[in-house]
C-alpha positions in Angstrom: 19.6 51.3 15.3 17.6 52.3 12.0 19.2 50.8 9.0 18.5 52.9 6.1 19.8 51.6 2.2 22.2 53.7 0.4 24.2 54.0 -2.7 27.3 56.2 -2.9 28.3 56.2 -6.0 32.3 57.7 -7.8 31.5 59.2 -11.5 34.5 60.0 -13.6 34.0 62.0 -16.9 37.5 60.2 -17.5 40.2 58.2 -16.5 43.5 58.6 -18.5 46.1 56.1 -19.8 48.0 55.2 -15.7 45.1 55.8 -14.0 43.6 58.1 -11.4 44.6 57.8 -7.8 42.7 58.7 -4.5 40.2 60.0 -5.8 38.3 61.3 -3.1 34.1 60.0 -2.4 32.5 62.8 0.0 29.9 61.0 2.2 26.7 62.5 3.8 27.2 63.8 7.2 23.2 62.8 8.7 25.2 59.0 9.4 27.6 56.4 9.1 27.8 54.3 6.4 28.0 50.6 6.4 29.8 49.1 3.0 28.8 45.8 1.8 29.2 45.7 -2.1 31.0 47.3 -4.6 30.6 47.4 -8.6 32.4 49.0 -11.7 30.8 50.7 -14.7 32.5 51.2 -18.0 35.8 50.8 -16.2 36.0 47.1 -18.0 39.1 44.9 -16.5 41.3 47.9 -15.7 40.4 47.7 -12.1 40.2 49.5 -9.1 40.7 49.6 -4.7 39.5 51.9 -2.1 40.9 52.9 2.0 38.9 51.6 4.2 37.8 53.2 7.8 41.4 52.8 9.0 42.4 55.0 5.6 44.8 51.4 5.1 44.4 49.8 1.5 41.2 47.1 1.1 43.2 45.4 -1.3 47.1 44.5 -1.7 46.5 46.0 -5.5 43.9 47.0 -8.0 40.7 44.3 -8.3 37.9 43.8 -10.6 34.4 43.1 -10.8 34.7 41.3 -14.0 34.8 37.3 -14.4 38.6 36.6 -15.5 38.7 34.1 -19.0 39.4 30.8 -18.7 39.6 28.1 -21.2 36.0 27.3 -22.3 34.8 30.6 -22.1 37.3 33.3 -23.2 35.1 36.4 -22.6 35.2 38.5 -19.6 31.8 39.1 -18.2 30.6 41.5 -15.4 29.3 40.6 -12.3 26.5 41.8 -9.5 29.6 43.5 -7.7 32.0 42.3 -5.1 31.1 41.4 -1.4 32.6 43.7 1.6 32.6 41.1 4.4 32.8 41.8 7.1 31.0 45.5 6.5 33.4 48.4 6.8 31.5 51.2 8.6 32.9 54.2 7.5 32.1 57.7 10.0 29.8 60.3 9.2 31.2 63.1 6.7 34.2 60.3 6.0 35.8 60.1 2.9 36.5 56.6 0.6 39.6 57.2 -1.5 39.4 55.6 -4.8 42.3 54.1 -6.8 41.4 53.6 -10.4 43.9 52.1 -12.8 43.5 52.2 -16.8 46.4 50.5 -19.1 44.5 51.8 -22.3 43.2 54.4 -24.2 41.0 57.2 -21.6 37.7 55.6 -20.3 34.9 57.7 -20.1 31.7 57.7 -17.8 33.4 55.7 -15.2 31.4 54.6 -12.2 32.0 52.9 -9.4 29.3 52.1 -7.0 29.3 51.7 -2.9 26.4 50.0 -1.9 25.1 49.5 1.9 23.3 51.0 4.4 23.2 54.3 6.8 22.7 53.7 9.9 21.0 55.6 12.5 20.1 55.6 15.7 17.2 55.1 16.7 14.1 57.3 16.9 16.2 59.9 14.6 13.5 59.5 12.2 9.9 57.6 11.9 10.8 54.1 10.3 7.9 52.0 9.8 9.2 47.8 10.3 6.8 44.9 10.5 4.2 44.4 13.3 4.5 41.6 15.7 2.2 39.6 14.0 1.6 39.4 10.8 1.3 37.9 7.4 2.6 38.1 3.1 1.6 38.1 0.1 4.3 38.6 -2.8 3.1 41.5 -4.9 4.6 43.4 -7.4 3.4 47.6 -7.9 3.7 49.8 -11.1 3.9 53.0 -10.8 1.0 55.5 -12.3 2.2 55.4 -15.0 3.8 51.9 -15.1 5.3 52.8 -18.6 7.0 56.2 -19.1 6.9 56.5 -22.8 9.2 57.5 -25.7 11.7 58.8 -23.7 14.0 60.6 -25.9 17.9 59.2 -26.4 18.7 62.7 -24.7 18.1 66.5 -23.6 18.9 68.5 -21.3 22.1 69.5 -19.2 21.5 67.6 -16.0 22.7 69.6 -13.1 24.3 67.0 -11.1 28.1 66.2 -9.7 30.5 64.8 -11.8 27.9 64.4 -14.8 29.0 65.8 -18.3 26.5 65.1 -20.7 22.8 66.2 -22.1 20.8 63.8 -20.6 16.7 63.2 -21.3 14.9 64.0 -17.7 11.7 62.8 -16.6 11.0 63.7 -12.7 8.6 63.6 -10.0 7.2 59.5 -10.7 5.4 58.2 -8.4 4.8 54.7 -6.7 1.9 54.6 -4.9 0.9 52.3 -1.7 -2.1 51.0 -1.4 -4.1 51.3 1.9 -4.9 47.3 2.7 -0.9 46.6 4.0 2.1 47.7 4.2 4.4 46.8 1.4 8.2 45.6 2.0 9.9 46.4 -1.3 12.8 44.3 -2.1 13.4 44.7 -6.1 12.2 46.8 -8.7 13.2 46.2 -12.5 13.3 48.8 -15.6 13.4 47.2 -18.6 12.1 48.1 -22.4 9.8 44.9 -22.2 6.2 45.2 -22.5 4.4 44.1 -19.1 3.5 40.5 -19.2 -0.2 39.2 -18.7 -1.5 36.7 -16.9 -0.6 33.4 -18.0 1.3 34.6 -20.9 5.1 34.8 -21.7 7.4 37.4 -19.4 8.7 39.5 -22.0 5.7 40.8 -24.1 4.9 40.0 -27.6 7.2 39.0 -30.2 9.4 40.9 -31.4 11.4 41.0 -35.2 15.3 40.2 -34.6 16.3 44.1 -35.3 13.3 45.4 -32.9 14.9 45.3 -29.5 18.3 47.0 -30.2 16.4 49.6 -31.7 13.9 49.6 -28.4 16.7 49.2 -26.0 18.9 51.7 -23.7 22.6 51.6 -22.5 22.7 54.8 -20.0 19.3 55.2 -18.1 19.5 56.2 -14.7 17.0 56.8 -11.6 17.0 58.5 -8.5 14.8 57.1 -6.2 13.9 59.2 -3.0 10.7 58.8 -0.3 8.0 59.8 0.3 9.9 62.9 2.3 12.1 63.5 -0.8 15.4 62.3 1.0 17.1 60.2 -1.6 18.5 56.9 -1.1 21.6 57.8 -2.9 24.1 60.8 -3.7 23.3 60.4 -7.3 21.2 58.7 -9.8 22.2 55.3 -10.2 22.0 53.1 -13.5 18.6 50.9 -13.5 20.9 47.6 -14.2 22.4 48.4 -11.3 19.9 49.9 -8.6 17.3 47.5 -10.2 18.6 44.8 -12.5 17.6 44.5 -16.4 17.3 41.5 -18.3 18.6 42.0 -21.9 16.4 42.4 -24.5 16.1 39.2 -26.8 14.4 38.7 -30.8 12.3 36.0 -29.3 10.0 35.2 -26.4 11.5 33.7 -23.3 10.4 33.3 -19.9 13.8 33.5 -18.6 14.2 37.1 -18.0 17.9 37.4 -16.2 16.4 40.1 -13.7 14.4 37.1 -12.3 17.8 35.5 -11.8 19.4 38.3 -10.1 17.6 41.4 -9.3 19.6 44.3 -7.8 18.4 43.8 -3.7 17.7 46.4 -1.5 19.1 45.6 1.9 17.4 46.0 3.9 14.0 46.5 2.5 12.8 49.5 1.6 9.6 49.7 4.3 6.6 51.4 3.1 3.1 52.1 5.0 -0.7 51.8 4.0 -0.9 54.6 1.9 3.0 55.8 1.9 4.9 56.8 -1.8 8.7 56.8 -3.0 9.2 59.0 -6.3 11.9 58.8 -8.7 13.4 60.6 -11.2 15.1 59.0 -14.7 17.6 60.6 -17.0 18.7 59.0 -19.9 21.2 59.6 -22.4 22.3 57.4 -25.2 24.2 57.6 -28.8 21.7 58.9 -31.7 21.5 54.8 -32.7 18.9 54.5 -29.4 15.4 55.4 -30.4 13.2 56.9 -28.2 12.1 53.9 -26.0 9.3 52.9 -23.4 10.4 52.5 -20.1 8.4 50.0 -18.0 8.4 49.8 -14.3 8.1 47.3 -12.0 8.7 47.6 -7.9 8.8 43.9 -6.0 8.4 42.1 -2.8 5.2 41.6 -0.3 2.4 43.5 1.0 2.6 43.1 5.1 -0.4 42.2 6.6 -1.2 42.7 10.4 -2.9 39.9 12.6 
C-alpha cells in the first residue's frame, strides 16, 4: 500500500444563526481516504461533528477544536486540531456529512479541515521511499524565490469551490531538489519574517511595535501539488494550517511557535535527487493588511544512500 497525504477541506461562505446540517464533503474517487485530524477555521466555539464510514454520528453532539476557559486562563484558544483515533477509512468517491452549529450572529469563511492520507495500492503510481541503507542530514529548502514579495491584500476572482471573495494569486512556485539526496519533507513554514542568518536571532531584524501588524496576513492560502501537478489537497489550504505560522512579535525572539508545532505532513512528503513540488498562494485580507513578503521555508532531511 502507497500512503499518499491529503487535505480535504469543507468551506462555507456562511453559516447562519441554528447552524448548517449535513453538509455534504465530496471526496476524490483515485482512493480511499484515511482520517486522522480534524480542525475548525473561523467557526470559533460554535462547534461541529461529522458521519463516519458507517454514515453513524463520530460524536454524541457538536465538538470543538478550541481549548474550553478555565479559572486562570479565561480565553478560549485554538488548537492543532483534534485526533481521529483509530483512523476512519472512508471509500473512494464517499461522502463526510458535516454538522455545523452557530448560536450567534452568521459566520463567514468557515472551514473545517480533514486531514490524513490516500491510500493506494501499490505500484498504482511511482513513489520514491528510502533505500535500504542509508543516512540524514536535517536540511531545510527555499524555494527560488524563497520570498515572494509584496503580495497585494487582494485581486482577482479566484475560480475555486465554495470560495467568494477577490483574492491576490501568485502561481506556479517552485521548490527545487537538489541532485546529492533525496529529501524527506516533513514541515514547511510561511511566515512574514525575514529569513534568519547564521548565528543570529530566528525572526529577522528588529522590528518597531506597529511594524508587524502592518507586515502581517490573516487569509493566505497555498495549494501545494507535485512534481506531476496532482495536488495534495481539494483546495488551497491556510499556511497556519498546512504549514504552521508563528505570530509576528515587536521584538526579537528565538521562540518562533512554528518551531513548537509545525503543521506535519504524514507521512512525509518523499522527494527524489532532482524531483520539484509547486505551489500556488492566494491571499486576501481587509484593506488594513499591507502588501506583505511572504517567506518560505520547506523542512526535514536530505536521504542519503550507503
Amino acid at each position: 500500500m502507497i500512503e499518499r497525504h491529503q487535505d480535504y477541506q469543507l468551506t462555507l461562505k456562511t453559516v447562519p444563526h441554528g447552524g448548517l446540517f449535513e453538509v455534504p464533503l465530496q471526496l476524490d474517487t483515485d482512493a480511499p481516504f484515511a482520517l486522522r485530524l480534524v480542525k475548525s477555521r473561523n467557526l470559533g466555539t460554535s462547534g461541529f461533528r461529522f458521519q463516519t464510514p458507517k454514515k453513524a454520528w463520530q460524536s454524541t453532539g457538536l465538538r470543538t477544536d478550541f481549548t474550553p476557559p478555565t479559572l486562570t486562563n479565561p480565553a478560549t484558544l485554538p488548537t492543532p486540531g483534534v485526533i481521529v483515533y483509530p483512523q476512519l477509512i472512508y471509500p473512494v468517491g464517499g461522502q463526510i456529512l458535516v454538522d455545523i452549529g452557530n448560536t450567534g450572529d452568521t459566520l463567514t469563511n468557515v472551514r473545517i479541515l480533514f486531514r490524513g492520507s490516500k491510500l493506494f495500492a501499490d505500484g498504482a503510481f511511482r513513489a520514491l521511499s528510502y533505500p535500504p541503507k542509508f543516512s540524514t542530514l536535517p536540511f531545510t529548502y527555499t524555494p527560488d524565490p524563497a520570498v515572494i514579495s509584496q503580495v497585494p491584500a487582494s485581486g482577482a476572482m479566484m475560480p475555486a469551490p465554495g470560495w467568494n471573495a477577490n483574492y491576490a494569486a501568485v502561481f506556479n512556485q517552485q521548490l527545487a531538489i537538489l541532485h546529492d539526496s533525496y529529501f524527506a519533507l516533513r514541515y514547511a513554514v510561511c511566515d512574514p519574517f525575514a529569513l534568519g542568518t547564521d548565528g543570529g536571532p530566528v525572526n529577522g531584524a528588529p522590528r518597531p511595535i506597529p511594524q508587524p501588524l502592518l507586515s502581517s496576513f490573516q487569509e493566505v492560502y497555498v495549494w501545494l501539488r507535485d512534481e506531476s501537478r496532482k495536488p495534495f489537497s481539494n483546495e488551497p489550504i491556510h499556511v497556519d494550517d498546512l504549514f504552521g505560522r508563528g505570530a509576528p512579535l515587536p521584538v526579537n525572539l528565538n521562540n518562533d511557535r512554528v518551531l513548537w508545532r509545525p503543521g506535519l505532513f504524514t507521512p512525509e512528503i518523499f522527494l527524489g535527487p532532482e524531483g520539484a513540488l509547486y505551489f500556488d498562494v492566494f491571499r486576501s485580507d481587509s484593506n488594513q493588511f499591507s502588501p506583505v513578503d511572504l517567506y518560505f521555508r520547506f523542512q526535514g532531511a536530505k536521504v542519503f544512500p550507503q
